[in-house]
PLY file of the C-alpha trace (Angstrom):
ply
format ascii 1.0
element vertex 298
property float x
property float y
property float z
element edge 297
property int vertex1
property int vertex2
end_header
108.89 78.28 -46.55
111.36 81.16 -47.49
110.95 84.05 -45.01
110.13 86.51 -48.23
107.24 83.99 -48.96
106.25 83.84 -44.96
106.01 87.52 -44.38
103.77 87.67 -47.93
101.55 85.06 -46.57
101.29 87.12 -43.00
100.62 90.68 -45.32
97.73 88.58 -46.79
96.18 87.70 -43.61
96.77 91.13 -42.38
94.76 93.02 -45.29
92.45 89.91 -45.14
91.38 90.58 -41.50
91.19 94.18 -42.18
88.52 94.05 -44.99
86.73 91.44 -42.17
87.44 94.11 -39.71
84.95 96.68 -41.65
81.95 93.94 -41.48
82.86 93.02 -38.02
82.24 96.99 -37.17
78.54 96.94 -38.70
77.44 94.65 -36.21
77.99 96.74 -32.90
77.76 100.19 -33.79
74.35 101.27 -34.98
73.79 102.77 -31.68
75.50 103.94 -28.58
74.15 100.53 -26.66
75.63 98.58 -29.12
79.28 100.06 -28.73
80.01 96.85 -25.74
79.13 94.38 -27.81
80.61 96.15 -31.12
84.38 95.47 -29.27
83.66 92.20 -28.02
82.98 90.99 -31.72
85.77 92.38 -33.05
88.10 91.25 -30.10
86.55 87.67 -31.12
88.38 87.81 -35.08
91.61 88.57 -34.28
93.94 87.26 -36.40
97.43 86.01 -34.44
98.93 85.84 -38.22
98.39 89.77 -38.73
99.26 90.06 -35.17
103.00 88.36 -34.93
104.50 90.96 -37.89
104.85 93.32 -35.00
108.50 92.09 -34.43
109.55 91.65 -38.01
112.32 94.19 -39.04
111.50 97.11 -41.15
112.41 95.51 -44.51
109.74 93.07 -43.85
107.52 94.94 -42.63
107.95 97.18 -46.18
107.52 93.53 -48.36
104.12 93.68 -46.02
102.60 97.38 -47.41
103.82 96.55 -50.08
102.11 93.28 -50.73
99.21 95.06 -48.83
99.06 97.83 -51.67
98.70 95.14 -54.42
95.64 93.90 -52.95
93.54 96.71 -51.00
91.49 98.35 -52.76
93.61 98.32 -55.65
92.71 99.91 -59.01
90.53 102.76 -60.18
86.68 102.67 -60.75
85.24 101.88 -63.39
81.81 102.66 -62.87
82.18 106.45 -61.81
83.14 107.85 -65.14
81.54 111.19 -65.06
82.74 114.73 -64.28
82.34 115.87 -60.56
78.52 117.05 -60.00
77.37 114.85 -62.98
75.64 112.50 -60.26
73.12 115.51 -59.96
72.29 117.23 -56.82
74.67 117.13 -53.75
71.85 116.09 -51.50
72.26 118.98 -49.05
69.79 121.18 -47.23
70.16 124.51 -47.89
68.19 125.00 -45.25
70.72 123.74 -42.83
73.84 125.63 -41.59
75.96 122.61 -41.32
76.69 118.58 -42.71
78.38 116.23 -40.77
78.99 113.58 -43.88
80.01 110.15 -42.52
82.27 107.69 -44.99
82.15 104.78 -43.35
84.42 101.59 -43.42
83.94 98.22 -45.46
80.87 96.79 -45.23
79.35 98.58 -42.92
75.76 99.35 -43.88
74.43 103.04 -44.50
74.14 104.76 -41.35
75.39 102.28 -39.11
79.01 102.82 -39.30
81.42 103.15 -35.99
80.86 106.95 -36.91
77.03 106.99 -37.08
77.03 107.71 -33.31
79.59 110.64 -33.30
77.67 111.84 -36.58
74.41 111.81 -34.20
75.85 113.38 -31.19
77.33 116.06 -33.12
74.44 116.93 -34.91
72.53 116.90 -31.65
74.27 119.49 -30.10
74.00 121.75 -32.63
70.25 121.66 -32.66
67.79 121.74 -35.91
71.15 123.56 -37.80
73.12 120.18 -38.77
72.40 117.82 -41.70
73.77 114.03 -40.99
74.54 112.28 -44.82
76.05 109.09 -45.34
78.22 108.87 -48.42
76.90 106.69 -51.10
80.02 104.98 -52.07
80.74 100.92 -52.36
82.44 100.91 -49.28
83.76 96.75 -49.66
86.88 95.28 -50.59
85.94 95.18 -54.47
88.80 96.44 -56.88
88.04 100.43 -57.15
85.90 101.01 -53.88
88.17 103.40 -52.67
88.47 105.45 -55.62
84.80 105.45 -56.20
84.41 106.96 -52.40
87.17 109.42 -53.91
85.54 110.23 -56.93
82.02 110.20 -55.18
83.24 112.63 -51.77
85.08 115.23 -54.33
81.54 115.62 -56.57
79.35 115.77 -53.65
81.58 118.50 -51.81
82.38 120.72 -55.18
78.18 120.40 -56.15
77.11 121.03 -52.52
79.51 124.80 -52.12
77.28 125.66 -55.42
73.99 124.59 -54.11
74.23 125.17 -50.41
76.76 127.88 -50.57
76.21 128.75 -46.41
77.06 125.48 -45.26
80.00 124.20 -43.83
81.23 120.74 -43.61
82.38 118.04 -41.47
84.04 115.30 -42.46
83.97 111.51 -40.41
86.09 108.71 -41.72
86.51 105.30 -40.27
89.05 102.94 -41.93
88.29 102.76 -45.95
86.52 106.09 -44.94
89.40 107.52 -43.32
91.58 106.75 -46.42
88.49 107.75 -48.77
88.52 111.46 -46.89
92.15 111.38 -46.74
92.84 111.17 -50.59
89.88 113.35 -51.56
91.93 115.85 -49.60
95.36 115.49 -51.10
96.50 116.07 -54.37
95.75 113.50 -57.57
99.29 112.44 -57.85
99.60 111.84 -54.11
96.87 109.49 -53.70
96.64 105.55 -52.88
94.77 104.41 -56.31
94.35 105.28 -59.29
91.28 107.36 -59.19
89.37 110.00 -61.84
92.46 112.77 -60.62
88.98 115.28 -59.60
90.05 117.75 -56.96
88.42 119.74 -54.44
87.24 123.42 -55.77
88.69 126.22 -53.46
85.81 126.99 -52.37
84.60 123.21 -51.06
88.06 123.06 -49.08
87.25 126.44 -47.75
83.81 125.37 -46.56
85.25 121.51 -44.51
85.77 123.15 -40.85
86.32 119.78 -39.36
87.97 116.57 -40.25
87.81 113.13 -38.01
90.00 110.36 -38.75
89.15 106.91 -37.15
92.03 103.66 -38.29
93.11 105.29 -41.03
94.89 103.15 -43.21
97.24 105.68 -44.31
97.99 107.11 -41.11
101.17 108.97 -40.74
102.47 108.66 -37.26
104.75 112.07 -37.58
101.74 114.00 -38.59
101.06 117.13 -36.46
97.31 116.17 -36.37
97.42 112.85 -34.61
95.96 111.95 -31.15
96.00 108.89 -29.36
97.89 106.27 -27.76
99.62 105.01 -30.91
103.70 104.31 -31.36
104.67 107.13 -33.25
107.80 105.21 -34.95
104.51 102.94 -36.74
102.45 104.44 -39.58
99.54 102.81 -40.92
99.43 99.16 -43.07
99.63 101.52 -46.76
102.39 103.51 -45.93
102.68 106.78 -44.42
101.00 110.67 -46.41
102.98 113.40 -46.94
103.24 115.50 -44.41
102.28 118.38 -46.84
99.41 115.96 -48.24
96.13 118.03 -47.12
97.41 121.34 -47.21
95.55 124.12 -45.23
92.93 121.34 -43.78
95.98 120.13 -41.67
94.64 122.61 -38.96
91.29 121.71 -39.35
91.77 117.95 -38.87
92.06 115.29 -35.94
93.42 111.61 -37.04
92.95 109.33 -34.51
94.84 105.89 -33.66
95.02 103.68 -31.35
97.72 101.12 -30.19
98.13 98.58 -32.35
95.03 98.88 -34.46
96.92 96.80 -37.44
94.95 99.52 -39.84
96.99 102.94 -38.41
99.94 100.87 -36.72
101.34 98.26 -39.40
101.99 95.40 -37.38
99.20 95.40 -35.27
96.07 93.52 -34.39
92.52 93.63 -35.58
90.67 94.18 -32.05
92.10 98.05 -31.53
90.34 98.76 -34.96
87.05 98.25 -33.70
87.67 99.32 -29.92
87.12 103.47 -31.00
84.06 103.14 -29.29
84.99 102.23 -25.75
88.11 103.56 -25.36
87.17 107.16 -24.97
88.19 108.30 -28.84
85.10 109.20 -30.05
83.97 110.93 -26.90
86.76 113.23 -27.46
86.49 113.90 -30.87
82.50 114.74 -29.75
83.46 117.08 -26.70
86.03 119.53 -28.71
87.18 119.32 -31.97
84.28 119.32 -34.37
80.97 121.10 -32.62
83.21 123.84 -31.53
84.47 124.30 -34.68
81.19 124.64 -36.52
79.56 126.88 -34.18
82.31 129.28 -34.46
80.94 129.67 -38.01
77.72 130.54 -37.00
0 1
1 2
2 3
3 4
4 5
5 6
6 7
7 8
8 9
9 10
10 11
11 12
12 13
13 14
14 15
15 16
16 17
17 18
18 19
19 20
20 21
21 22
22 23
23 24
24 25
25 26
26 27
27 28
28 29
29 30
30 31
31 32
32 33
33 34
34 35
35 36
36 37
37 38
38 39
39 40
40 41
41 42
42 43
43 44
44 45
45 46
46 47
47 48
48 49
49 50
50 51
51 52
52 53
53 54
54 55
55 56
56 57
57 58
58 59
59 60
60 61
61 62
62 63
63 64
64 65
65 66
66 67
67 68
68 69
69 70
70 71
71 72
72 73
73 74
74 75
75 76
76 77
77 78
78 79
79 80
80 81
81 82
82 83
83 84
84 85
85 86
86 87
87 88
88 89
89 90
90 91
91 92
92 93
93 94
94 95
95 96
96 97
97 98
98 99
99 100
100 101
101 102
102 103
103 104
104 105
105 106
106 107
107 108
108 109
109 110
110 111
111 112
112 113
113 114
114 115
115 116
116 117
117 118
118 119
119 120
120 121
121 122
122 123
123 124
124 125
125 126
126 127
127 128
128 129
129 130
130 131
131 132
132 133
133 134
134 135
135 136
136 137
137 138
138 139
139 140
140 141
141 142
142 143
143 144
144 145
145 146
146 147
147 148
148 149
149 150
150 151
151 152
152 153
153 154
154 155
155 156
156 157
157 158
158 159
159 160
160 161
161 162
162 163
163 164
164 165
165 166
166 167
167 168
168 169
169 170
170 171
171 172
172 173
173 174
174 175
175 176
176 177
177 178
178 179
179 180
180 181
181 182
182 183
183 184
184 185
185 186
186 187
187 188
188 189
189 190
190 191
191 192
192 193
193 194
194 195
195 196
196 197
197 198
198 199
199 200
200 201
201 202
202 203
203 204
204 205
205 206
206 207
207 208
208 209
209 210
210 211
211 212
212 213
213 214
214 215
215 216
216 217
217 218
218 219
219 220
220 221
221 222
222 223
223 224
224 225
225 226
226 227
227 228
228 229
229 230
230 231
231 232
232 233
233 234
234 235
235 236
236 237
237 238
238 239
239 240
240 241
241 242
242 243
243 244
244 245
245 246
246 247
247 248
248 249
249 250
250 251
251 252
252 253
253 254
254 255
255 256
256 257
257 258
258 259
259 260
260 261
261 262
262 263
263 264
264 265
265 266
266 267
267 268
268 269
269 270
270 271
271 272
272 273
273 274
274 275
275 276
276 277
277 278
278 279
279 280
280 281
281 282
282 283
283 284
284 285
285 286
286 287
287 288
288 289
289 290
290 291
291 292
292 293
293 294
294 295
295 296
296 297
């Protein structure tokens, strides 16, 4: 087998195992009890195929996001047609001061994503003023899932700073979801897929006062927003944002990766994507990024 046709065959199994990886994190992260367990199952389908590209050189490892790109998540929707707030109401609580909005990773159910339990524990500490929504988006490894959690996050932000116009919002993303939040962020042109090209209103961006990044698939390892124990000469499995990509929301956002999680850290393996909930990550992006941040708006 030519080396070209090798390293193809590896970039497969790579985005293979991370589409897996997304079904694999449903299983152990409904609750805080479950986060043991969550790791175990994930440590249990790693793939040693996605795993060995950690040595290739760099052109390889470019054939691999490359092949990568031509099968995640590749295309635009076709179902979400309609102009941003044509799906009606946002769904918020105008009652509520705050909405922690989770977009969670492939195929993990409604409100039992690796993020459900940050969602909960953020919400928790600030008291009856935080809303917890889970974004209603396909969330699998269908053609024009990620572009329908695009297209979906961008109308439900721009129809929510109408309707709730005194509450702010933040943002949880684990793998799709991280690259779902990330593009509905950036720019049109400066996106993954193809997608509807809607954009965030002024005032939506102005109202997101926190941002959490879990595996993100198009982590950039130079980005000034990172944390973790990651190697910052790897981005993620889709190639690298722009550093400029989400403008202003830069300072209001935390991406987190973790060594080798083959998502953020091309190259990599498939346990570190699902090991955010033992390895201390999500405690710290509890304790002092986003609960601080939204109580300074009260």
């Amino acid at each position: 087998m030519s080396t070209h046709r090798t390293w193809a065959v590896r970039a497969a199994a790579a985005v293979v195992a991370f589409l897996l990886t997304g079904a694999l994190a449903a299983c152990g992260s409904a609750s805080a009890q479950d986060d043991e367990p969550h790791a175990q199952e994930a440590a249990s389908s790693q793939s040693p195929v996605a795993g060995d590209s950690g040595n290739a050189p760099a052109e390889t490892q470019g054939e691999e996001q490359s092949l990568a790109a031509t099968l995640l998540f590749n295309g635009p929707s076709h179902t979400d047609t309609a102009a941003p707030g044509a799906w009606g109401e946002s769904g918020c609580d105008a009652q509520k001061q705050a909405r922690i909005i989770v977009v969670r990773g492939t195929e993990e159910p409604a409100g039992q994503s690796l993020m459900s339990p940050l969602a909960s524990r953020i919400a928790a500490e600030l008291g009856d003023h935080a809303q917890v929504s889970d974004l209603d988006y396909p969330a699998s490894w269908e053609s024009g899932s990620e572009a329908a959690g695009v297209n979906r996050l961008i109308a439900v932000l721009n129809a929510q700073s109408a309707q709730c116009s005194a509450m702010r919002t933040v943002l949880l993303g684990y793998s799709q979801g991280a690259m779902v939040v990330g593009d509905a962020l950036s720019a049109p042109d400066t996106r993954f897929n193809e997608d509807n090209g809607y954009e965030l209103s002024p005032v939506a961006r102005g109202h997101i006062v926190a941002v959490e990044l879990y595996g993100d698939p198009r982590f950039s390892a130079a980005a000034s927003y990172n944390s973790g124990d990651f190697d910052r000469a790897v981005d993620g499995i889709l190639g690298a944002r722009g550093a400029e990509d989400f403008g202003e929301i830069a300072d209001r956002t935390v991406s987190f990766c973790t060594a080798r999680d083959f998502a953020c850290q091309v190259g990599g393996d498939t346990e570190p994507h699902g090991s955010y909930a033992t390895n201390g990550m999500l405690d710290e992006g509890m304790k002092y990024y986003a609960v601080d941040r939204v109580k300074a708006t009260f």
